[in-house]
N, CA, C and O atoms as a CHARMM CRD file, in Angstrom:
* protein
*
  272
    1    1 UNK  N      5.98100 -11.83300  33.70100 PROA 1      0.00000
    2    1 UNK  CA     4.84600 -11.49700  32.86000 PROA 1      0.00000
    3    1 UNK  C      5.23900 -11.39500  31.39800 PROA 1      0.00000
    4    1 UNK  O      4.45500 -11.28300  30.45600 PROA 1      0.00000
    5    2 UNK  N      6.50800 -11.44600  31.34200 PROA 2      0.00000
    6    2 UNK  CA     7.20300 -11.27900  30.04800 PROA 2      0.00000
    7    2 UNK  C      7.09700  -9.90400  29.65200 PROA 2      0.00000
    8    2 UNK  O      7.00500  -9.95600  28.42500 PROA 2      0.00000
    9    3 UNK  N      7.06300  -8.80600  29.98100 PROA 3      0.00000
   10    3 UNK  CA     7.31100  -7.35500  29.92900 PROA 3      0.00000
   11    3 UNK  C      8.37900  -7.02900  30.31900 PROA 3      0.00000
   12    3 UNK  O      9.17700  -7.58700  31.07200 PROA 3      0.00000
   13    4 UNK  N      8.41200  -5.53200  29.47700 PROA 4      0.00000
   14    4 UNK  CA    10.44100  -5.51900  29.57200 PROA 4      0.00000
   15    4 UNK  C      9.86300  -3.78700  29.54700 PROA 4      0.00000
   16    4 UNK  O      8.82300  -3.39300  29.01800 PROA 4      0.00000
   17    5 UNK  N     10.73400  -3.07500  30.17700 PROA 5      0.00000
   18    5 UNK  CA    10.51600  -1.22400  30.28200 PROA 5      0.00000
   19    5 UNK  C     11.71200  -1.30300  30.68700 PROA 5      0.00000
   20    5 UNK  O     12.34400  -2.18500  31.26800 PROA 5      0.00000
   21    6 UNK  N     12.12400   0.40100  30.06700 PROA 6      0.00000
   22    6 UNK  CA    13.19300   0.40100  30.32100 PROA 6      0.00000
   23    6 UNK  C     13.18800   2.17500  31.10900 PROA 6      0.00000
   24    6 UNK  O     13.23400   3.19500  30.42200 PROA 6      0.00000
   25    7 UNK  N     13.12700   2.17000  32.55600 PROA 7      0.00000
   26    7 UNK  CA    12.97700   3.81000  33.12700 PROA 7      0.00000
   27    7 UNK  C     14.55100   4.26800  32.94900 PROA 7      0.00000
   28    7 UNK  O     15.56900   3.65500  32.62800 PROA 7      0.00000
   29    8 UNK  N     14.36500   5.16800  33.18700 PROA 8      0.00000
   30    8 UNK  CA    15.96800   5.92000  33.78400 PROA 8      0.00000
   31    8 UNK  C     16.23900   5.29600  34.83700 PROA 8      0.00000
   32    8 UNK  O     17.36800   4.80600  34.82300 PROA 8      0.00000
   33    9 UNK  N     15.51800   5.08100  35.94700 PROA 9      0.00000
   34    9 UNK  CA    15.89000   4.78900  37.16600 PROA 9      0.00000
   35    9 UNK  C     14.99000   3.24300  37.78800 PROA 9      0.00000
   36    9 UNK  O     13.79600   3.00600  37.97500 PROA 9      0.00000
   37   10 UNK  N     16.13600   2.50500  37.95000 PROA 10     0.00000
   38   10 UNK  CA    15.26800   1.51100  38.40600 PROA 10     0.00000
   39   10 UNK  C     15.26000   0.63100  39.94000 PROA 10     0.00000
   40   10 UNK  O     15.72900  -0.50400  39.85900 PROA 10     0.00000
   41   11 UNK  N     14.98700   0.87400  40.69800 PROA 11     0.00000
   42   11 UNK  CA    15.84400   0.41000  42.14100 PROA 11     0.00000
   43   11 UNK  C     14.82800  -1.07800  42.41600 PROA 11     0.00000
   44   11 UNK  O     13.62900  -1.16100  42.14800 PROA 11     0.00000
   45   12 UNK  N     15.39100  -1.78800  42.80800 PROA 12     0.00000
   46   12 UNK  CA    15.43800  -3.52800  42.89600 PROA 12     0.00000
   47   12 UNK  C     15.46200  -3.44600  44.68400 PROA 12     0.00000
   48   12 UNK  O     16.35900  -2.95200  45.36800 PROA 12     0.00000
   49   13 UNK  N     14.22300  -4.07200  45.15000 PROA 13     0.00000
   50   13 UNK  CA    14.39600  -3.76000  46.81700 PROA 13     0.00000
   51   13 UNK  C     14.21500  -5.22500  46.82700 PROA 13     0.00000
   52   13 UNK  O     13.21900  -5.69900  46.28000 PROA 13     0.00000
   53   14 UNK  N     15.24400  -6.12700  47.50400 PROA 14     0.00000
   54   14 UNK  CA    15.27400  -7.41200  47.81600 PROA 14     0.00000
   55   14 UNK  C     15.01500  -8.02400  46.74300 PROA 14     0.00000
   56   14 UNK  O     14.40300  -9.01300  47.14700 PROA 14     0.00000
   57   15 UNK  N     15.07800  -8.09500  45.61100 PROA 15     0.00000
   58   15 UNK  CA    14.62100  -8.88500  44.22200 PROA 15     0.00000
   59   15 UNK  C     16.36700 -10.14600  44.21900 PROA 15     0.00000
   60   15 UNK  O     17.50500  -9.67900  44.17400 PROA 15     0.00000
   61   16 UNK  N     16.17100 -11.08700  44.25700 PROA 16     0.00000
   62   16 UNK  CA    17.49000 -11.46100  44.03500 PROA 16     0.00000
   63   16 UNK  C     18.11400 -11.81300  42.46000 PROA 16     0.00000
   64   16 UNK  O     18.99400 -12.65800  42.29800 PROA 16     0.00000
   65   17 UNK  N     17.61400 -11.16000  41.53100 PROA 17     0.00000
   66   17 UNK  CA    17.53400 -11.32500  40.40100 PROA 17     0.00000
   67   17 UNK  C     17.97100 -12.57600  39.27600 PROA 17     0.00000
   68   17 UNK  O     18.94100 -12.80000  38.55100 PROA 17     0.00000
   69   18 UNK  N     16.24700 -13.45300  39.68000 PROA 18     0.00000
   70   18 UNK  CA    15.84000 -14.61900  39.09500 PROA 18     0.00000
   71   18 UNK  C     16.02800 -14.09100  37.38300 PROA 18     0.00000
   72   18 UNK  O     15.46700 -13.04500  37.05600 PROA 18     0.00000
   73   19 UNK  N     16.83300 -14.86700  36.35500 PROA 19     0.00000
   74   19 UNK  CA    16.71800 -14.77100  35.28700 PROA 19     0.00000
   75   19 UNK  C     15.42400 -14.03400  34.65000 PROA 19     0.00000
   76   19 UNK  O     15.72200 -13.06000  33.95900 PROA 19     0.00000
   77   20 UNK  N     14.36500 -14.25300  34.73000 PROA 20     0.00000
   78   20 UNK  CA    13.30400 -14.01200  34.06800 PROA 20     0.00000
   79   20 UNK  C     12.89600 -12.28400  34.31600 PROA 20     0.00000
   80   20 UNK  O     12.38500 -11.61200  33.42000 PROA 20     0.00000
   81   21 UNK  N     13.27000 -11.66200  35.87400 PROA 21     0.00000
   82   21 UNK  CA    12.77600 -10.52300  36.41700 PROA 21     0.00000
   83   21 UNK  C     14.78000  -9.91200  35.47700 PROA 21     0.00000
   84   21 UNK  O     14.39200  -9.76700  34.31700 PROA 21     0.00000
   85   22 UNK  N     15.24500  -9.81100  35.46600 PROA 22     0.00000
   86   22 UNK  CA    16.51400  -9.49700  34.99200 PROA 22     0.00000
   87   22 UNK  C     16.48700  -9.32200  33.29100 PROA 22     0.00000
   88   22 UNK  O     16.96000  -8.46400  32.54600 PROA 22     0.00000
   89   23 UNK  N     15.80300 -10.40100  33.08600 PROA 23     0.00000
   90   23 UNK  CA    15.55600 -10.09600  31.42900 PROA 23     0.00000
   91   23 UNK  C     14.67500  -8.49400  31.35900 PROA 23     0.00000
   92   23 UNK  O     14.95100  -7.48500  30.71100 PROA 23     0.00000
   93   24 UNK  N     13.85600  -8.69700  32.04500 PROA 24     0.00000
   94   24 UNK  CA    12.55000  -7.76900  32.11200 PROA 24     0.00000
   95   24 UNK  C     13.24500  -6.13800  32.31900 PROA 24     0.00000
   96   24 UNK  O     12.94400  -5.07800  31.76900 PROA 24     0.00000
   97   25 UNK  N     14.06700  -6.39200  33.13400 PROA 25     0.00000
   98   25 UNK  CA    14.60100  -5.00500  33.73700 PROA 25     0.00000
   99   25 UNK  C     16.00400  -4.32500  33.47900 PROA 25     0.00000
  100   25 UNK  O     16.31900  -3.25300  33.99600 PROA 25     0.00000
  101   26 UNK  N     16.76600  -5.00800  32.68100 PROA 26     0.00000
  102   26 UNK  CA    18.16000  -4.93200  32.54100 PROA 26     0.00000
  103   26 UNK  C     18.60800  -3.90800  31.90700 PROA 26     0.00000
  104   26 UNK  O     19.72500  -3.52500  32.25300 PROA 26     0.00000
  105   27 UNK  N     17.86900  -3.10900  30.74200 PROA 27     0.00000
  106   27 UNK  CA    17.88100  -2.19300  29.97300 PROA 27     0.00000
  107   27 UNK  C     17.40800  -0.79700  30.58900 PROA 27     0.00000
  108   27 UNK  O     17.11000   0.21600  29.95700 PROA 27     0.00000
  109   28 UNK  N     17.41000  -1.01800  32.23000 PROA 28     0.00000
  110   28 UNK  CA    17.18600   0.28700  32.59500 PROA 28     0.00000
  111   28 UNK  C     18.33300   1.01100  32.22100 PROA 28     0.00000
  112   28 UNK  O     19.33400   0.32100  32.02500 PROA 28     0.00000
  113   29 UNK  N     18.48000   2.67300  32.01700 PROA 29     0.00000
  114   29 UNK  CA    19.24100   3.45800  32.61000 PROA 29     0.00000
  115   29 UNK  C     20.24600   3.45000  33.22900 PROA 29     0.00000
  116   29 UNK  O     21.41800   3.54700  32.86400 PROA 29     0.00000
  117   30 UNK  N     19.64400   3.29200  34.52000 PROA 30     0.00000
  118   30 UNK  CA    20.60500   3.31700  36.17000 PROA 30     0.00000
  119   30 UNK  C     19.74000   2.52900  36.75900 PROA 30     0.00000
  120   30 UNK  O     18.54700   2.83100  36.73600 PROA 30     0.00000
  121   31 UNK  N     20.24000   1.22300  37.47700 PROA 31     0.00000
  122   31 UNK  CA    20.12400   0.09500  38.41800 PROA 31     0.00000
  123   31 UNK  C     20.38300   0.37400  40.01300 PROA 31     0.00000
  124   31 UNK  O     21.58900   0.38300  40.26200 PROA 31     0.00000
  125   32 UNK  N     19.96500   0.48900  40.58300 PROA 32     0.00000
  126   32 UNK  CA    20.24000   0.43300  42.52000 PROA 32     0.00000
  127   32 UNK  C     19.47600  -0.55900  42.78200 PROA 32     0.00000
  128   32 UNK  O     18.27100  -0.50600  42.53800 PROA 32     0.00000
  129   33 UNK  N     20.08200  -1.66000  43.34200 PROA 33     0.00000
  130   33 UNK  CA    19.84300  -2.39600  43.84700 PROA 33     0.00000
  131   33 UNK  C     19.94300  -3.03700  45.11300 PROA 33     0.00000
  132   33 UNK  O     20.97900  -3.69000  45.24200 PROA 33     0.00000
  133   34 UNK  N     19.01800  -3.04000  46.27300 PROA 34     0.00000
  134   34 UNK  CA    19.23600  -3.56100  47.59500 PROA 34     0.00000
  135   34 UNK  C     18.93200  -4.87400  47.77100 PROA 34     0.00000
  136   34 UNK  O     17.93400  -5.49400  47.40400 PROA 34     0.00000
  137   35 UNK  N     19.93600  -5.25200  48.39900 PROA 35     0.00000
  138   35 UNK  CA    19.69900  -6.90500  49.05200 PROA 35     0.00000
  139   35 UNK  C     21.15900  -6.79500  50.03400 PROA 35     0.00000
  140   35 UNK  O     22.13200  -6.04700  50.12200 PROA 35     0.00000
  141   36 UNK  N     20.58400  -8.16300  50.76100 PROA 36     0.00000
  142   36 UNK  CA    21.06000  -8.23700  51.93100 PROA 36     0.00000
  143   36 UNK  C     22.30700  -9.39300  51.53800 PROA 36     0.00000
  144   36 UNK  O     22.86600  -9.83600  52.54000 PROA 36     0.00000
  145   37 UNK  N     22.68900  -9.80400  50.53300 PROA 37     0.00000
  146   37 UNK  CA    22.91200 -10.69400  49.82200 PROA 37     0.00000
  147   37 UNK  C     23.91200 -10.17100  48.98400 PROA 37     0.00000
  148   37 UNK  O     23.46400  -9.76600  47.91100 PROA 37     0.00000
  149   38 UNK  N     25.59700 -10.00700  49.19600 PROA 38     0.00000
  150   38 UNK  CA    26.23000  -9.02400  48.62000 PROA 38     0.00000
  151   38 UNK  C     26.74300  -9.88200  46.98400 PROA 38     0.00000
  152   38 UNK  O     27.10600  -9.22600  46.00700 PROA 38     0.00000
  153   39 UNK  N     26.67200 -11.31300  46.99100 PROA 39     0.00000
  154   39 UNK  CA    26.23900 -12.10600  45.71500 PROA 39     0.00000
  155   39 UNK  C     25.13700 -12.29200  44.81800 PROA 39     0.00000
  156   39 UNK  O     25.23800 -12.71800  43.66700 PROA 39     0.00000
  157   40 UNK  N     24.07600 -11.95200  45.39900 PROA 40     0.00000
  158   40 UNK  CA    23.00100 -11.88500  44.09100 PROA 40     0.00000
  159   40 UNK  C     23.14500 -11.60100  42.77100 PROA 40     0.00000
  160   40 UNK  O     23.99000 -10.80900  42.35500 PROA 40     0.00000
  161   41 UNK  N     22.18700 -12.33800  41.91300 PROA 41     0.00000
  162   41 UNK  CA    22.76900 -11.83800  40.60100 PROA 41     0.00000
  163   41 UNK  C     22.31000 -10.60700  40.52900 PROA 41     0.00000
  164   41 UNK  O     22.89300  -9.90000  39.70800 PROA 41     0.00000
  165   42 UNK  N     21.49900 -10.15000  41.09100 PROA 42     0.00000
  166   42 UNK  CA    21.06500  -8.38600  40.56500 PROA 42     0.00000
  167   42 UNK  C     22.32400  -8.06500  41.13300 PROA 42     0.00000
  168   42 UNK  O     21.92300  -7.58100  42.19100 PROA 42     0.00000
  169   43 UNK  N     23.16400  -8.01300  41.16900 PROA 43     0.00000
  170   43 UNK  CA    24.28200  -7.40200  41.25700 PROA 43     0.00000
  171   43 UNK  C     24.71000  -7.29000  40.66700 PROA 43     0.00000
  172   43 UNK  O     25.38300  -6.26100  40.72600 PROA 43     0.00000
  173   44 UNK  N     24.86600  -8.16400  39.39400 PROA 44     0.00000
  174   44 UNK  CA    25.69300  -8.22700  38.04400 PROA 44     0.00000
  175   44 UNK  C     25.47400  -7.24700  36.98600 PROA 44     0.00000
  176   44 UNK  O     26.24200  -6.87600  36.09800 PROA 44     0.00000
  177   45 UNK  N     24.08700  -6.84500  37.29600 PROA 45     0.00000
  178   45 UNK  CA    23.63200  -6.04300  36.54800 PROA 45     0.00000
  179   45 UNK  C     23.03000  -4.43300  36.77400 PROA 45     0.00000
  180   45 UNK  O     22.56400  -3.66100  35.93600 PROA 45     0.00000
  181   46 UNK  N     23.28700  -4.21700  38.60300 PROA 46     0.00000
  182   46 UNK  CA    23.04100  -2.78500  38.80900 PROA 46     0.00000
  183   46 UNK  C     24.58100  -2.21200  39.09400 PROA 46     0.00000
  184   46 UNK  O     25.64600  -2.78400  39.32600 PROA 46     0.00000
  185   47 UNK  N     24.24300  -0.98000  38.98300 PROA 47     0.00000
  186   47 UNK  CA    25.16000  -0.14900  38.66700 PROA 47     0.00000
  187   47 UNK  C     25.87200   0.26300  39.78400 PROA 47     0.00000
  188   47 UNK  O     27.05900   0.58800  39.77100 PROA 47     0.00000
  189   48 UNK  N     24.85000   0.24200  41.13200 PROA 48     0.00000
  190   48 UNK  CA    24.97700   0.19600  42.84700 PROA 48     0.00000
  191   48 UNK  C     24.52400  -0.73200  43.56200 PROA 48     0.00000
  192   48 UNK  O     23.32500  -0.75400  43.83900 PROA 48     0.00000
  193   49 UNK  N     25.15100  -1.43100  43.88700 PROA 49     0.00000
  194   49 UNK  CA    24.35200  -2.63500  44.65300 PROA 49     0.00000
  195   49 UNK  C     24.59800  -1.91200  46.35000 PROA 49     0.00000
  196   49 UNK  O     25.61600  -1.43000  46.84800 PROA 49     0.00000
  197   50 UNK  N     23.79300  -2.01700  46.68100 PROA 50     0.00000
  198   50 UNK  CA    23.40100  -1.94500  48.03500 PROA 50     0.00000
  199   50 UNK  C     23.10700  -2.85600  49.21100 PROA 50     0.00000
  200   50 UNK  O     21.91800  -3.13100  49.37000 PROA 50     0.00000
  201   51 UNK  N     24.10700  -3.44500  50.18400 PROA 51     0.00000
  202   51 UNK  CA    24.37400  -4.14400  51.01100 PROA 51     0.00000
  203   51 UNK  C     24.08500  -3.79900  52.19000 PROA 51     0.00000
  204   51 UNK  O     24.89900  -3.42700  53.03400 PROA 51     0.00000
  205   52 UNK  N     22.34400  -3.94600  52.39500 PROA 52     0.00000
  206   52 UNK  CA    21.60100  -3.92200  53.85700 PROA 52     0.00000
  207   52 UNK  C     20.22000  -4.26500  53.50400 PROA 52     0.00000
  208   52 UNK  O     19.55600  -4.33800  52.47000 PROA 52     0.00000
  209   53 UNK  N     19.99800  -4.49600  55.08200 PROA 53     0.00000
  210   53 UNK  CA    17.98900  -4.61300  55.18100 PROA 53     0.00000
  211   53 UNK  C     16.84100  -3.78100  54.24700 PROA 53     0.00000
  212   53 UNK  O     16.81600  -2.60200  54.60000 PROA 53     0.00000
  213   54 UNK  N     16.15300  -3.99000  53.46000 PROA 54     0.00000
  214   54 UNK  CA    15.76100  -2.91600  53.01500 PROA 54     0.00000
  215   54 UNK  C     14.67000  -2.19900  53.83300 PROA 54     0.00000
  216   54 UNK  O     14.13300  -1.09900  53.70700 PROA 54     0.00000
  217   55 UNK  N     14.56200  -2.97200  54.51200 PROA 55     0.00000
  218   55 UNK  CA    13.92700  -2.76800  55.70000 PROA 55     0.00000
  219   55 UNK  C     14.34400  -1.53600  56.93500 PROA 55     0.00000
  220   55 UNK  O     13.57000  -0.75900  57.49400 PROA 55     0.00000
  221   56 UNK  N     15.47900  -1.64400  57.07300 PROA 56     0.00000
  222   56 UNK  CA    16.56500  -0.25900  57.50100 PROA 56     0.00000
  223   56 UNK  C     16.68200   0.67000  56.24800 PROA 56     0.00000
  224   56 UNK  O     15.93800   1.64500  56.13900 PROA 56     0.00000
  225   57 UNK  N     17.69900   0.33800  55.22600 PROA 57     0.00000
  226   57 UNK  CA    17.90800   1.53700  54.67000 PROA 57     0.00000
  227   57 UNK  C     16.56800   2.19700  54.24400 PROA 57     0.00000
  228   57 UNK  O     16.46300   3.36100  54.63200 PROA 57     0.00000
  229   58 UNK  N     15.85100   1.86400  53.75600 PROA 58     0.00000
  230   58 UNK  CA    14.69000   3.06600  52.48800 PROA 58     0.00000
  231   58 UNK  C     14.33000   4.05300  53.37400 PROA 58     0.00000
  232   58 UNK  O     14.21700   5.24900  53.10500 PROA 58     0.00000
  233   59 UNK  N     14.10900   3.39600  54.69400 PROA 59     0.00000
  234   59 UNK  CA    13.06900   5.11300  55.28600 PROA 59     0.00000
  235   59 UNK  C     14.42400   5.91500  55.49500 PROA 59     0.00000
  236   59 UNK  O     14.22100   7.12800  55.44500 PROA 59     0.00000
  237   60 UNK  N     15.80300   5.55800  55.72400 PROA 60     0.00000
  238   60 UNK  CA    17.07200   6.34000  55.34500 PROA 60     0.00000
  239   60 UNK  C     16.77400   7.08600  54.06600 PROA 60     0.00000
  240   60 UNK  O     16.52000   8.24100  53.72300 PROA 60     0.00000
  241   61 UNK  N     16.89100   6.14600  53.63500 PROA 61     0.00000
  242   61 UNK  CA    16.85500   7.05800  51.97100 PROA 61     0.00000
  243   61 UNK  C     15.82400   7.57600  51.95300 PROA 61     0.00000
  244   61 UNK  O     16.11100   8.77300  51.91900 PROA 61     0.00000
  245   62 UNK  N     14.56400   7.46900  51.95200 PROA 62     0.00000
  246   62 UNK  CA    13.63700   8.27800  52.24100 PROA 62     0.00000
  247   62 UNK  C     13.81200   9.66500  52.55300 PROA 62     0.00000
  248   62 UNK  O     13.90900  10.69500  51.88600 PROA 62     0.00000
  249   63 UNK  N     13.82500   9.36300  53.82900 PROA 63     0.00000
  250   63 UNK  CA    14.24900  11.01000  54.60700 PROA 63     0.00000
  251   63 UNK  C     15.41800  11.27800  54.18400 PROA 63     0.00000
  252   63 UNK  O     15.45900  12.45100  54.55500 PROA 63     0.00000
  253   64 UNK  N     16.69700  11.04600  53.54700 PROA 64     0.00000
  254   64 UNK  CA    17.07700  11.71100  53.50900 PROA 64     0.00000
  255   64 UNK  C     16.99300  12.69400  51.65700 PROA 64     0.00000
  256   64 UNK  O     17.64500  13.67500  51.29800 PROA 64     0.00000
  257   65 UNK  N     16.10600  12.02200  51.01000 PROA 65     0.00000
  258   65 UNK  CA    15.56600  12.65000  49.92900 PROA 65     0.00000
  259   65 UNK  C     14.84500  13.60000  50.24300 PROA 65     0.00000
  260   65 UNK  O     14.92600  14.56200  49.47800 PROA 65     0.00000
  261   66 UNK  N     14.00200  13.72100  51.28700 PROA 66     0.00000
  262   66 UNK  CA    12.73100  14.32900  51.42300 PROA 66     0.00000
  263   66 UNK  C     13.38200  15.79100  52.14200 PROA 66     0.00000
  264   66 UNK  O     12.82800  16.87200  51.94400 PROA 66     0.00000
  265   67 UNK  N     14.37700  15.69000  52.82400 PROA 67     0.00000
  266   67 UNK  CA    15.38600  16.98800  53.44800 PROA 67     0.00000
  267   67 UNK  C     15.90800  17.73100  52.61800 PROA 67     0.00000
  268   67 UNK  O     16.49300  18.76500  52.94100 PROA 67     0.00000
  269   68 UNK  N     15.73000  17.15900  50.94500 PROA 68     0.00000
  270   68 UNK  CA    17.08400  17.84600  50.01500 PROA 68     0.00000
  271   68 UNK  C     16.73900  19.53000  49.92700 PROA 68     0.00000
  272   68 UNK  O     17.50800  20.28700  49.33500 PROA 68     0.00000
């Protein structure tokens, strides 16, 4: 869309980070990024890359946010 924000926190769920979505988002904060895909380029650019289904991990992460 050509928009660029920059949060504190930005988590990438399966995005494999196409040039254009990477321009947009790169200036976050803090990057977590999931893919199943331990080469993606959103890897290059989050701070945690995360290597699983996102499909499995989030309701993990989920609950285990929601217990804190």
């Amino acid at each position: 869309t050509g928009n660029t924000f920059t949060p504190s926190l930005y988590v990438a769920c399966g995005t494999s980070g196409a040039i254009k979505h990477l321009a947009g988002m790169k200036k976050s904060d803090f990057i977590v990024a999931i893919n199943t895909d331990r080469d993606a380029p959103i890897g290059e650019v989050a701070n945690v890359l995360v290597v699983a289904d996102l499909k499995q991990f989030l309701p993990v992460l989920t609950e285990k946010l929601q217990n804190r």
